[in-house]
C-alpha positions as a Markdown table, in Angstrom:
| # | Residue | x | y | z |
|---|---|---|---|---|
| 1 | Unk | -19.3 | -14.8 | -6.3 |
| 2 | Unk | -18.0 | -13.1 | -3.2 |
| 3 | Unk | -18.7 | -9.8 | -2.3 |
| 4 | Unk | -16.0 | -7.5 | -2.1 |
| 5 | Unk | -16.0 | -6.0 | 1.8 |
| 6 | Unk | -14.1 | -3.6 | 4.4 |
| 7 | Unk | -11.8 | -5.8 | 5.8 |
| 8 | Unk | -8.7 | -5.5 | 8.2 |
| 9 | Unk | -6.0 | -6.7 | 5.8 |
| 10 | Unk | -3.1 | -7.8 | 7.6 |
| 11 | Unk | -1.0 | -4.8 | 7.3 |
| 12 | Unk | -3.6 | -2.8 | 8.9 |
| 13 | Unk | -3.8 | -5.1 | 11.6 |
| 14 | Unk | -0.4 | -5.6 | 13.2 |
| 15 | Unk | 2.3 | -3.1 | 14.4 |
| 16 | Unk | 5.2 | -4.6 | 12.3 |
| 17 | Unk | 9.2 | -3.5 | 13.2 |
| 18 | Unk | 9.4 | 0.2 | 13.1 |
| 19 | Unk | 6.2 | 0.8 | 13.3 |
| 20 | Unk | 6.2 | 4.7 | 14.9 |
| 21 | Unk | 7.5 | 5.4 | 11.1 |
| 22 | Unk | 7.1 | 2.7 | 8.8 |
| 23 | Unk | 3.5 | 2.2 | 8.3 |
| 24 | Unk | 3.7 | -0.7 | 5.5 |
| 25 | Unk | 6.4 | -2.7 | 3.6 |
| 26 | Unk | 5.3 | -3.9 | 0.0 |
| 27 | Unk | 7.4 | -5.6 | -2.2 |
| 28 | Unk | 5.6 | -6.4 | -6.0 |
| 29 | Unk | 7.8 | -9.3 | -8.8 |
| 30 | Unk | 6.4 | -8.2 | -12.5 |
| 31 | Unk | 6.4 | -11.5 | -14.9 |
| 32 | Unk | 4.9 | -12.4 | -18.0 |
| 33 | Unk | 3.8 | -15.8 | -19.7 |
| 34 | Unk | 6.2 | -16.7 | -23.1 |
| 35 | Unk | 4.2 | -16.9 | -26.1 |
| 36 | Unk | 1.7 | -14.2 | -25.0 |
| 37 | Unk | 1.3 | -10.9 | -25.7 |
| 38 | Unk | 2.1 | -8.1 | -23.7 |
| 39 | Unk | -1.7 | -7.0 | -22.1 |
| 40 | Unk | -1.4 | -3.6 | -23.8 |
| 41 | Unk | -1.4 | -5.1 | -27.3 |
| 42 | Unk | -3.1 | -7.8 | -26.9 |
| 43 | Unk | -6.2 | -8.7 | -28.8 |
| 44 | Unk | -9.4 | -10.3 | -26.2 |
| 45 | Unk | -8.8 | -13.7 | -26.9 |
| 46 | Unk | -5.9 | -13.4 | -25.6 |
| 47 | Unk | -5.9 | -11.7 | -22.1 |
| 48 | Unk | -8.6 | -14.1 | -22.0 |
| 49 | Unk | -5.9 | -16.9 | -22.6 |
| 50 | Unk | -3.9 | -15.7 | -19.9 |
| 51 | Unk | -6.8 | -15.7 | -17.4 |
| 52 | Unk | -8.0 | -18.9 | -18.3 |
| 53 | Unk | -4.2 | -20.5 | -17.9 |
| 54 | Unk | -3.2 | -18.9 | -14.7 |
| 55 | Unk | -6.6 | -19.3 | -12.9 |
| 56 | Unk | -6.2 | -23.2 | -13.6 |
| 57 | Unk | -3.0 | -23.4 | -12.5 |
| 58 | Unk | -3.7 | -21.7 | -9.4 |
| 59 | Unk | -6.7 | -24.3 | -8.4 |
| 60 | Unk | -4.7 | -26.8 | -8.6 |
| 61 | Unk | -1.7 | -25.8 | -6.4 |
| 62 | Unk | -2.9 | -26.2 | -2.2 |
| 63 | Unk | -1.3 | -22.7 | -1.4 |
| 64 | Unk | -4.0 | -21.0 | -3.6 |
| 65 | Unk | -7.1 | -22.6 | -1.9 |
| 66 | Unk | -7.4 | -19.7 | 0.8 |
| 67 | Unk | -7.7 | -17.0 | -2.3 |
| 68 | Unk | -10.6 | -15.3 | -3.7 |
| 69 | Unk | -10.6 | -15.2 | -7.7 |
| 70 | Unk | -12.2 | -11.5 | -8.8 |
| 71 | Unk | -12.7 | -11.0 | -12.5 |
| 72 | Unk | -12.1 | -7.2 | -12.7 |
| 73 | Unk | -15.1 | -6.5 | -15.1 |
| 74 | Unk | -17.6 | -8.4 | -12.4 |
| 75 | Unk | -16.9 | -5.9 | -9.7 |
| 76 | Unk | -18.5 | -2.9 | -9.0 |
| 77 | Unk | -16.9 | 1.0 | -9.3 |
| 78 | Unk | -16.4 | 1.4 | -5.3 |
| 79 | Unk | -15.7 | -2.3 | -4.9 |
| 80 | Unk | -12.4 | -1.5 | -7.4 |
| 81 | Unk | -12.0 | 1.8 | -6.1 |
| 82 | Unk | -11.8 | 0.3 | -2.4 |
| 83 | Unk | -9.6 | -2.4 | -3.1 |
| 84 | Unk | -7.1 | 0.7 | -4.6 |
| 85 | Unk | -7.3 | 2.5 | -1.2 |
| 86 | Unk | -6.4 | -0.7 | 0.4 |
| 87 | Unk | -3.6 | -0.7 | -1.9 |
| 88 | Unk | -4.2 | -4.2 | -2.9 |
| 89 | Unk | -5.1 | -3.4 | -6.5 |
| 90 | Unk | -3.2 | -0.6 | -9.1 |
| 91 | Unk | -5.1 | 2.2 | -10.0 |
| 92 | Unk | -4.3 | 1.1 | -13.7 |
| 93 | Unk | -6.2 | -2.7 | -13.2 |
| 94 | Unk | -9.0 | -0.7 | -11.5 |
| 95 | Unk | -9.9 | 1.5 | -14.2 |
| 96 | Unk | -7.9 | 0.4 | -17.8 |
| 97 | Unk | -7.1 | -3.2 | -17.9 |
| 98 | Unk | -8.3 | -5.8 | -20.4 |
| 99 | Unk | -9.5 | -9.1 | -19.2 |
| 100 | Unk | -8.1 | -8.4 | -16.0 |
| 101 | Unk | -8.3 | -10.2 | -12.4 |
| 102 | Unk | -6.8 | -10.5 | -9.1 |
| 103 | Unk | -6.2 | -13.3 | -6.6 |
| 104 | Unk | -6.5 | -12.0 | -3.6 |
| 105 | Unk | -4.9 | -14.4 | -0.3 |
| 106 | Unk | -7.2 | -14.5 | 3.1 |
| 107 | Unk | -5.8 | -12.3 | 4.9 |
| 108 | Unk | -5.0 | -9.9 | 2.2 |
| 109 | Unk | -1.2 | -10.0 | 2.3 |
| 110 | Unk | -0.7 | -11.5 | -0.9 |
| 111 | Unk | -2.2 | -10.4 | -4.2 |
| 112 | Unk | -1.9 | -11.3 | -7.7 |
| 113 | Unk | -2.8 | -9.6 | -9.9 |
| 114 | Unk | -3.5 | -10.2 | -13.8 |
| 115 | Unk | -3.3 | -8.6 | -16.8 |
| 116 | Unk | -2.3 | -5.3 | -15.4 |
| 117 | Unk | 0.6 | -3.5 | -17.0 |
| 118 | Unk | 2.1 | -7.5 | -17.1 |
| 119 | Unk | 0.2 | -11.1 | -17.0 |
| 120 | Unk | 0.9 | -10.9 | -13.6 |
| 121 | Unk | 1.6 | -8.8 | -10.6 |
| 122 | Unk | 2.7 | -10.6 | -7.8 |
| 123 | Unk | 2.5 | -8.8 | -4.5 |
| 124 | Unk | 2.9 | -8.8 | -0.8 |
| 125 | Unk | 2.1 | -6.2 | 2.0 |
| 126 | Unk | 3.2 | -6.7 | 5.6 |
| 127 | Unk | 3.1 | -4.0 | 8.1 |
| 128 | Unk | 6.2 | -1.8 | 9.1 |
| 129 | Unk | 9.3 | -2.3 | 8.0 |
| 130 | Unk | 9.6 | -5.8 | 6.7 |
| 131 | Unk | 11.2 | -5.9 | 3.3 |
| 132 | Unk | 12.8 | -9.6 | 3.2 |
| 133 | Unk | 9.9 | -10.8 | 4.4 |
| 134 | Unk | 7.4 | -9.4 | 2.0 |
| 135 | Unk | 10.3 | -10.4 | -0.5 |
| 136 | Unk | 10.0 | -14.0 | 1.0 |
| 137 | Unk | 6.5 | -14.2 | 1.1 |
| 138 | Unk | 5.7 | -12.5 | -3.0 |
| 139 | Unk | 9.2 | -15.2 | -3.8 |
| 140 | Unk | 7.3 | -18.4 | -2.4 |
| 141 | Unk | 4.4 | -17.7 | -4.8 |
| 142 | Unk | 6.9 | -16.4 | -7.6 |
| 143 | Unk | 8.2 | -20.4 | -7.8 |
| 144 | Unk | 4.8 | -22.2 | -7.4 |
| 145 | Unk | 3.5 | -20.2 | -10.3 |
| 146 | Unk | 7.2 | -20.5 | -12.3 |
| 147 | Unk | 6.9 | -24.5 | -11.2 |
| 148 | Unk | 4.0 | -23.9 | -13.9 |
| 149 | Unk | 4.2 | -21.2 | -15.9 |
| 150 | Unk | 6.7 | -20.6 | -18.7 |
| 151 | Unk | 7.5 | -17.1 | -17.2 |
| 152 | Unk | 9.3 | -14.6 | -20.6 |
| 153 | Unk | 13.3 | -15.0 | -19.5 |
| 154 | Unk | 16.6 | -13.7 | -21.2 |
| 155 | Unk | 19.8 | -15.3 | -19.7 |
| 156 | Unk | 21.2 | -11.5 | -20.0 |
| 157 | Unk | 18.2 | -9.3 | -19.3 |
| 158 | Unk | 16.2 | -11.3 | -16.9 |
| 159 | Unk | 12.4 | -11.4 | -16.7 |
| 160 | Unk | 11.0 | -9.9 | -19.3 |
| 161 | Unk | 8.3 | -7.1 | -19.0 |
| 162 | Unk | 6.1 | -4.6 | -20.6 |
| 163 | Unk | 8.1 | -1.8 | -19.4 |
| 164 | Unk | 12.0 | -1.8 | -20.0 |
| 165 | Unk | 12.1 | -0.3 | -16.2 |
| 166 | Unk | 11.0 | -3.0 | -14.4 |
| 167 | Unk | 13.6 | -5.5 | -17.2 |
| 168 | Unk | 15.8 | -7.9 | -14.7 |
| 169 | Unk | 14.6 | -8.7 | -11.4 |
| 170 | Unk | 10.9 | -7.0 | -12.1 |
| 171 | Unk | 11.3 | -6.0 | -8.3 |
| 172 | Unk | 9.4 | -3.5 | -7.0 |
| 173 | Unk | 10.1 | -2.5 | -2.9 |
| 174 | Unk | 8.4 | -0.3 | -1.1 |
| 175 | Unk | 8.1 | 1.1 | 2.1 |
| 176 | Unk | 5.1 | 4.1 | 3.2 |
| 177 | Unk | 7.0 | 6.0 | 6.1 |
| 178 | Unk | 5.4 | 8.9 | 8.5 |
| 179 | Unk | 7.4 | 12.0 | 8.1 |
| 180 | Unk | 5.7 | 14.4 | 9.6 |
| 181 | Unk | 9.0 | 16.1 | 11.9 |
| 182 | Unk | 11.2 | 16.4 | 8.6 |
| 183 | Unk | 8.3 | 18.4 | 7.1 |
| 184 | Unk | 7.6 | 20.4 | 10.2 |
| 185 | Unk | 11.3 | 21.4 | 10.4 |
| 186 | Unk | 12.0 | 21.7 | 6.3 |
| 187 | Unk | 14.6 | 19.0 | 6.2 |
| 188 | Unk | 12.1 | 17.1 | 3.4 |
| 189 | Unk | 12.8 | 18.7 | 0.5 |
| 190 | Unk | 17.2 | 18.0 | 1.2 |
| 191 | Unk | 15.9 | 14.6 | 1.8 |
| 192 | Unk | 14.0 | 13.9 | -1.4 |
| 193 | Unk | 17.3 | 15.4 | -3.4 |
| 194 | Unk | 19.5 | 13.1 | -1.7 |
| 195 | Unk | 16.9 | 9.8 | -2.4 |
| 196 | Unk | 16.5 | 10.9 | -6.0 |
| 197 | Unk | 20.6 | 11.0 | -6.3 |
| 198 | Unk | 20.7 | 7.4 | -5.1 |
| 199 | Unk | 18.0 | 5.9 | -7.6 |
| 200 | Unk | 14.9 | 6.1 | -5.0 |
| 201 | Unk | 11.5 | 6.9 | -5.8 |
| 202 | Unk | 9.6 | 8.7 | -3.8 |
| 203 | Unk | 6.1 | 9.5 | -4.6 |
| 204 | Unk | 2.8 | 10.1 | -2.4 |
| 205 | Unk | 0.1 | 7.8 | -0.4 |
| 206 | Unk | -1.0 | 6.0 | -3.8 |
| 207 | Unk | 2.1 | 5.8 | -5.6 |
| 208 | Unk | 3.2 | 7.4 | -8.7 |
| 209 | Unk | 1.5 | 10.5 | -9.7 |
| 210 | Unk | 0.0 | 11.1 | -5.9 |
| 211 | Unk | 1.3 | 14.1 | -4.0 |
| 212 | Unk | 2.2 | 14.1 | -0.5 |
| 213 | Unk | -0.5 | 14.6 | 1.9 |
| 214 | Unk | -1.0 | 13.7 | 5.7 |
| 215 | Unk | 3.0 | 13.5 | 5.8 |
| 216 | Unk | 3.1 | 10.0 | 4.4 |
| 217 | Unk | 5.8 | 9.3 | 1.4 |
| 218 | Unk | 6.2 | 6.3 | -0.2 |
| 219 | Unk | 10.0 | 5.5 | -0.8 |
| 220 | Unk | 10.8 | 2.6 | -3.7 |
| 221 | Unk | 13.7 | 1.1 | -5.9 |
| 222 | Unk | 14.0 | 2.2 | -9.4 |
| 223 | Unk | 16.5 | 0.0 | -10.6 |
| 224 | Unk | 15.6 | -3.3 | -11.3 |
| 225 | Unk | 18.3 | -4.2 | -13.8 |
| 226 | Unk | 21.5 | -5.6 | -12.3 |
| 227 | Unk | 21.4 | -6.7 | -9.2 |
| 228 | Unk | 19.5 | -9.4 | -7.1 |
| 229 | Unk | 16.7 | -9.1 | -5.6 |
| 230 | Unk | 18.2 | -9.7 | -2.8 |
| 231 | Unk | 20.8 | -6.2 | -3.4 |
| 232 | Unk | 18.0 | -4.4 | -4.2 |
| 233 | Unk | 16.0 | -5.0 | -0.5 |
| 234 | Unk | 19.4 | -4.7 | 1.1 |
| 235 | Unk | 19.9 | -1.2 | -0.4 |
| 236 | Unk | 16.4 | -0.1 | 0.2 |
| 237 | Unk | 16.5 | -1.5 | 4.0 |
| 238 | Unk | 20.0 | 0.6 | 4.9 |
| 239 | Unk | 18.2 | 3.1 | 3.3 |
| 240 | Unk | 14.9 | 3.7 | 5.1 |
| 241 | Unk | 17.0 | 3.2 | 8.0 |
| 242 | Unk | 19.0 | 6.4 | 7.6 |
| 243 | Unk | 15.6 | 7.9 | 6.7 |
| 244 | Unk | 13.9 | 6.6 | 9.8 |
| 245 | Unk | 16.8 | 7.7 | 12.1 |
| 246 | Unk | 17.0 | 11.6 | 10.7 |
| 247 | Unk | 12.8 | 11.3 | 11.1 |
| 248 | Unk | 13.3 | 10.5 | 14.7 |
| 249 | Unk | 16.3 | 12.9 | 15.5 |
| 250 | Unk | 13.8 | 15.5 | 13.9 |
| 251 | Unk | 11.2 | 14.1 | 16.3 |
| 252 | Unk | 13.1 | 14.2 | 18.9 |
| 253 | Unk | 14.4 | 18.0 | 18.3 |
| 254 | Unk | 10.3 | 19.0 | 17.8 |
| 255 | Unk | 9.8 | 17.2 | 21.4 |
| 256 | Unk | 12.4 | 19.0 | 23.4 |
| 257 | Unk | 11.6 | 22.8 | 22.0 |
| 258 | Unk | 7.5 | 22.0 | 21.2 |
| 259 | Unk | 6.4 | 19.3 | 23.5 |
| 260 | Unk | 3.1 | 21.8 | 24.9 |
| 261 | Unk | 2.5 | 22.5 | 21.2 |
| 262 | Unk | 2.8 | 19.0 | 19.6 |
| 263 | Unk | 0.4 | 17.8 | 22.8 |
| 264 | Unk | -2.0 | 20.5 | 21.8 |
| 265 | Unk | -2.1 | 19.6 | 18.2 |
| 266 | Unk | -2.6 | 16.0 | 18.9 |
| 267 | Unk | -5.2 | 16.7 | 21.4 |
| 268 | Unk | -6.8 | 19.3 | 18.9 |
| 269 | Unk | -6.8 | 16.4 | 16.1 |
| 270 | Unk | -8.7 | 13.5 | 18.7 |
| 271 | Unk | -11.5 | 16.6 | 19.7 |
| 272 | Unk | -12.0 | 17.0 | 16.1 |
| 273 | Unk | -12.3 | 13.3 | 14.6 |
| 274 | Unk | -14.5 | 12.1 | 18.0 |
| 275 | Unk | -16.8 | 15.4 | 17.4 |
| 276 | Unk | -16.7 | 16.6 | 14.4 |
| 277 | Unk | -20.1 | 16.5 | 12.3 |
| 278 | Unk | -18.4 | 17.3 | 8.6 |
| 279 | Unk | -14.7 | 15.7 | 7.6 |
| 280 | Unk | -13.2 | 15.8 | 4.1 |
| 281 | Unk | -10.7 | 13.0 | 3.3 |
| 282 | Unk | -8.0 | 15.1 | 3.2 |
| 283 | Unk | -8.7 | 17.4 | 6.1 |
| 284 | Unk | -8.8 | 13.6 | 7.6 |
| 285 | Unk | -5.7 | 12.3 | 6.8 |
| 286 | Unk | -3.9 | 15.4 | 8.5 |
| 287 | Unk | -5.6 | 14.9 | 11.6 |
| 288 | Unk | -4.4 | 11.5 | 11.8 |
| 289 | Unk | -0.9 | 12.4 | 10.9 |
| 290 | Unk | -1.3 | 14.6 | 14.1 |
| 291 | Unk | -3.1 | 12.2 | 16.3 |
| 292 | Unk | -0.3 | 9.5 | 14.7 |
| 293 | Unk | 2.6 | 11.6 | 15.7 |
| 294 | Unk | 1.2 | 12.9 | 19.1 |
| 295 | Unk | 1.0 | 9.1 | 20.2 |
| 296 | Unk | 4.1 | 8.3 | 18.8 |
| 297 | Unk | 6.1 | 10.7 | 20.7 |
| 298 | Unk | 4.1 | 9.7 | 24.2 |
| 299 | Unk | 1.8 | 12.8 | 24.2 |
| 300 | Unk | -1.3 | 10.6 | 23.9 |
| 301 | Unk | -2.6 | 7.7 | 25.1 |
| 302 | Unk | -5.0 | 5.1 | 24.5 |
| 303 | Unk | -5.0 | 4.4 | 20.8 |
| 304 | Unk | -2.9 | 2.2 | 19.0 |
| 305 | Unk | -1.3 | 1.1 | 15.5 |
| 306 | Unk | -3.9 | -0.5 | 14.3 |
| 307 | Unk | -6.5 | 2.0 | 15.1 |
| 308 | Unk | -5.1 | 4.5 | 13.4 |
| 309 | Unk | -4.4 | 2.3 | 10.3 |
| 310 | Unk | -8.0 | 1.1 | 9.9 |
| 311 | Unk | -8.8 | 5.4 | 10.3 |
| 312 | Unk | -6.2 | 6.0 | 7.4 |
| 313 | Unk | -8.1 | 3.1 | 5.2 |
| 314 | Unk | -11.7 | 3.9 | 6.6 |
| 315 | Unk | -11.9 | 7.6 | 6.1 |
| 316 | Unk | -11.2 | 7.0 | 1.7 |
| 317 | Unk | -13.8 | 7.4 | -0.6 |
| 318 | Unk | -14.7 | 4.2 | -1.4 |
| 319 | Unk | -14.1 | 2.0 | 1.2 |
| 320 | Unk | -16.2 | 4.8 | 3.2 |
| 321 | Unk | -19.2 | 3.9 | 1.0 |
| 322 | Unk | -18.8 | 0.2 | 1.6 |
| 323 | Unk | -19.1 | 0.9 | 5.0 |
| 324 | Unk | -22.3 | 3.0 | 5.2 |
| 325 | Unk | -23.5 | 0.3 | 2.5 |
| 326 | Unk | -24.5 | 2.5 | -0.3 |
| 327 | Unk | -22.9 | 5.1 | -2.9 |
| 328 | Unk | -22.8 | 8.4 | -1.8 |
| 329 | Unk | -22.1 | 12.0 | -2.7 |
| 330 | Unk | -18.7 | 13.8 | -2.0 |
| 331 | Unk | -21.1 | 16.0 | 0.6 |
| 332 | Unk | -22.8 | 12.9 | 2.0 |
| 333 | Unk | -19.5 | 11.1 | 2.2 |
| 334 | Unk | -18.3 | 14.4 | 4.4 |
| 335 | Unk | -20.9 | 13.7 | 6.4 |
| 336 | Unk | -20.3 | 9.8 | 7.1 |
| 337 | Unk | -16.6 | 9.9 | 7.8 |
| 338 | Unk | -16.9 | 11.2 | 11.5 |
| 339 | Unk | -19.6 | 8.8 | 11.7 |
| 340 | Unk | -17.8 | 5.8 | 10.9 |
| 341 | Unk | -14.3 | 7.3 | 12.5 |
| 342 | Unk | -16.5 | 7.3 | 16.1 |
| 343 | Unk | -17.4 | 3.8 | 15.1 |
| 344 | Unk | -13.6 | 2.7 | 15.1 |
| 345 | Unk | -13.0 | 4.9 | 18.3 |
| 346 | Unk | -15.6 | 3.6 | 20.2 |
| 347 | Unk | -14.1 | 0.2 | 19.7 |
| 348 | Unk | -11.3 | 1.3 | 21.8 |
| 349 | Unk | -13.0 | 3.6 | 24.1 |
| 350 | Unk | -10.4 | 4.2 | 26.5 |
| 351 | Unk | -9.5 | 7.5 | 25.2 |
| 352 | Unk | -10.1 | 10.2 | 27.2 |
């Protein structure tokens, strides 16, 4: 079976609409089988069942034949971990599900997975802003799976799932944004209020229960329950828009009265991760917010989207180890990160 490896999945390796802000788009359908039972209650033989049915289906429908198939329990601690900080698997499959196993497209913009919190977990992640099109691409797979699977269905709830949150559409939209000029000037906290009064989410670089850190946010839907999927991307795209445009007034406001210090800071950030001889992740992640935001607002040159994407994946725990090819201690990993972050700058060595 294929190993897993540290790969460039596709949202790390375009510059999608909006990409100065929006960093990813990820849009996620719940569903469940009829006649199975829920994966937290059910008994071996049956997650097993659901395995065994989905995974045949899938080989026999062409769009599948450029996915891997990973039973959970066959990979390795840091190759779950990694594919977590890729945010390709859940935290909850990684470390607590039953019989679970993931489907994983190419190119790593589609992944299913099964027997997480529901039989499956249909999910797509394009980068920048892009919600109707990660919609259309986790839809197309949502009907050649439904073309074969009896997915649970009430004519007044809607799909059926484990939680009643996610009852109705089982959407789940996403959008990670850079907001480092509404932190800076202490507009974040008004903003968060405002989301929460709305029925946004907004939670930190791994979803819910994951504080804010390197001035990323993750902004999502919490209603799921009456209205269409196609209401609920609408509403989350108008508002990630107003989002985006009070992030760049604020940007905008920093530039004219800090331009010398914003240049210093992002300068200060590129010294650090090309020199450095110790990084922690987090003390990482920062410098990247101000290396991000520095070449966002013109003040540095050279680097680009993608760079700094595969330095906010790189520079994790796990998919650090993958990297240097063997496990490693939090100190040893402190030691490896500017090693492999000079790697990925040397690959676009026109910084100076």
């Amino acid at each position: 079976m294929k190993q897993v490896q540290f790969t460039m999945s596709r949202w790390m390796q375009d510059s999608g609409p909006e990409s100065e802000i929006a960093i990813s788009t990820r849009v996620r359908a719940a569903r469940n089988m009829k006649g199975f039972t829920f994966p937290c209650l059910a008994a071996d033989h049956e997650t097993e069942a659901v395995i065994s049915k989905v995974s045949s289906v899938a080989a026999g429908i062409k769009e599948f034949s450029h996915f891997n198939y990973w039973p959970i329990d066959t990979l390795t601690e840091l190759e779950k971990n990694a594919l977590v900080e890729k945010h390709l698997i859940s935290p909850l499959l990684a470390s607590e599900s039953k019989h679970g196993a993931l489907l994983l497209r190419s190119d790593e913009a589609l992944s299913i997975m099964i027997n997480e919190e529901d039989h499956l977990r249909i999910q797509a992640i394009l980068p920048g802003l892009q919600l109707e099109e990660a919609w259309s691409e986790a839809s197309c797979y949502d009907d050649l799976l439904e073309n074969e699977l009896d997915f649970a269905f009430d004519d007044h709830c809607g799909y059926l799932t484990a939680c009643p949150t996610n009852i109705g559409t089982g959407l789940r939209a996403s959008v990670m944004l850079h907001l480092p000029a509404l932190i800076m000037t202490r507009q974040i906290n008004r903003l968060l209020g405002a989301l929460s009064q709305v029925g946004l989410a907004v939670r930190g670089l791994y979803g819910e229960g994951t504080e804010i850190i390197g001035n990323l946010v993750q902004v999502s839907n919490q209603v799921t329950l009456g209205h269409s999927e196609e209401e609920i991307i609408s509403n989350l795209f108008g508002i990630i828009r107003q989002v985006i445009e009070q992030e760049q007034s604020a940007r905008q406001m920093l530039l004219d009265k800090q331009r010398a210090g914003l240049a210093d800071k992002a300068w200060r950030a590129l010294g650090l991760l090309k020199n450095a001889q110790l990084i922690s992740s987090q003390e990482a992640i920062q410098l990247l917010s101000d290396l991000r935001l520095g070449y966002d607002l013109g003040l540095i040159k050279g680097i680009n989207h993608q760079l700094l994407n595969e330095l906010l994946v790189l520079i994790r725990p796990a998919c650090l180890q993958l990297l240097a090819g063997r496990e490693l201690s939090e100190s040893e990993r402190d030691i490896e990160r500017p090693v492999q972050i000079k790697k990925a700058l040397e690959r676009h060595d026109d910084l100076d």
